[in-house]
C-alpha positions as CSV (number, residue, x, y, z in Angstrom):
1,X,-0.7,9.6,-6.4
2,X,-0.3,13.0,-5.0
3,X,0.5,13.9,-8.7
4,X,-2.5,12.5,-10.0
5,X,-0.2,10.3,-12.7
6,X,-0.7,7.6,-10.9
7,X,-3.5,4.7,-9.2
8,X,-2.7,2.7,-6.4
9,X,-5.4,-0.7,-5.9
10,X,-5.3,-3.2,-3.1
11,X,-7.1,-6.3,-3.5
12,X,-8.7,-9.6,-1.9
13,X,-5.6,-11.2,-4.2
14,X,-3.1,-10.0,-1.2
15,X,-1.7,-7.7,-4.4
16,X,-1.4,-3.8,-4.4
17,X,-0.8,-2.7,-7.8
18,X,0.2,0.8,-9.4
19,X,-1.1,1.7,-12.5
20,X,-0.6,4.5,-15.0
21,X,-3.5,7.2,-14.8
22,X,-3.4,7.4,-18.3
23,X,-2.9,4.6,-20.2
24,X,-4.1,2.0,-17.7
25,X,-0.6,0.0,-17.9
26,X,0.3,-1.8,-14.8
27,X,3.4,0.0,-13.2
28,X,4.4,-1.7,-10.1
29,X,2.9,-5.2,-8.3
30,X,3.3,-5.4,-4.5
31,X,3.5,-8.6,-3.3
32,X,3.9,-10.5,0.1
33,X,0.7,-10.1,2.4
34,X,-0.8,-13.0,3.3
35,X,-4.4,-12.4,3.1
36,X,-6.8,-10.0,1.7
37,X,-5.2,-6.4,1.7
38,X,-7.7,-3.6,3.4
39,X,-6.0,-0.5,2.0
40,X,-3.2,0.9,0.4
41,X,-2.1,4.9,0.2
42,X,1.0,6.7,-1.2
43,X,3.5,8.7,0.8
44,X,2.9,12.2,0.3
45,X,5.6,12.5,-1.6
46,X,4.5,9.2,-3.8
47,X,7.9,7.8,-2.7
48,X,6.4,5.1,-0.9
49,X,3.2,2.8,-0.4
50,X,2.0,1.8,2.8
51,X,-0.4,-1.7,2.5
52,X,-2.4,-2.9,5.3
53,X,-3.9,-6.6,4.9
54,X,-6.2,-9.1,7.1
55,X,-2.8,-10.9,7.6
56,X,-2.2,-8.5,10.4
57,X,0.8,-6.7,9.0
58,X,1.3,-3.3,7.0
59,X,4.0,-3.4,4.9
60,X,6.4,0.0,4.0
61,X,7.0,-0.1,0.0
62,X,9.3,2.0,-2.2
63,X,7.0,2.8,-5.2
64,X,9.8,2.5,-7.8
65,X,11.2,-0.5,-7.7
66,X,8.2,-2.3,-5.4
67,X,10.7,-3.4,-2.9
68,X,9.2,-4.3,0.7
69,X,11.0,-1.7,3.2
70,X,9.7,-3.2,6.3
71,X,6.9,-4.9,7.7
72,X,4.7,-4.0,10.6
73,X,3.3,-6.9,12.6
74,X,0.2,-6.6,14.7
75,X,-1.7,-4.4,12.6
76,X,-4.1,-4.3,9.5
77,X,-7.1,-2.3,8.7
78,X,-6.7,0.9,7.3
79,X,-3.5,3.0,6.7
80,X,-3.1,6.9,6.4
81,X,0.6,9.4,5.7
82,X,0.3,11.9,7.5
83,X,3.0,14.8,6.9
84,X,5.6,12.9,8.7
85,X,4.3,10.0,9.9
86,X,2.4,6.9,8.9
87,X,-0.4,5.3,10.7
88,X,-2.6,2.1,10.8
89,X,-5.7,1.0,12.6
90,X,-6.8,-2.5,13.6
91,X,-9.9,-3.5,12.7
92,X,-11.4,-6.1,14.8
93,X,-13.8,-8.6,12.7
């Protein structure tokens, strides 16, 4: 997290999951891909979680309560914040 209290994982179990820096205690499960997720990255405020998953989608997360804020078809790969933006790539596989 861009406070360094937190970890954000993405996994082959179509999960993202936030963890505690500290004591290792799950936080926060995202749920709802499809497929094996490719990356997942906090806002850079830590407000939000952006996931991007072989299912072709990246999903928009609030990091709080977990709860999906949109979904972005026609993409996967790899996602990035930038100041005020978000962006994913498509990998091709």
């Amino acid at each position: 997290s861009p406070t360094g209290d937190h970890v954000l994982t993405a996994s082959a179990d179509e999960t993202a999951i936030l963890w505690n820096a500290s004591t290792g205690e799950v936080l926060q499960r995202f749920t709802g891909h499809s497929d094996t997720l490719t990356s997942a990255v906090f806002s850079p405020t830590g407000d939000h979680v952006l996931t991007t998953a072989w299912d072709g989608t990246a999903k928009l997360w609030n990091a709080s309560s977990g709860e999906a804020l949109n979904t972005f078809e026609g993409i996967g790969g790899a996602a990035v914040f930038l100041p005020k933006l978000w962006a994913a790539s498509r990998l091709e596989g």
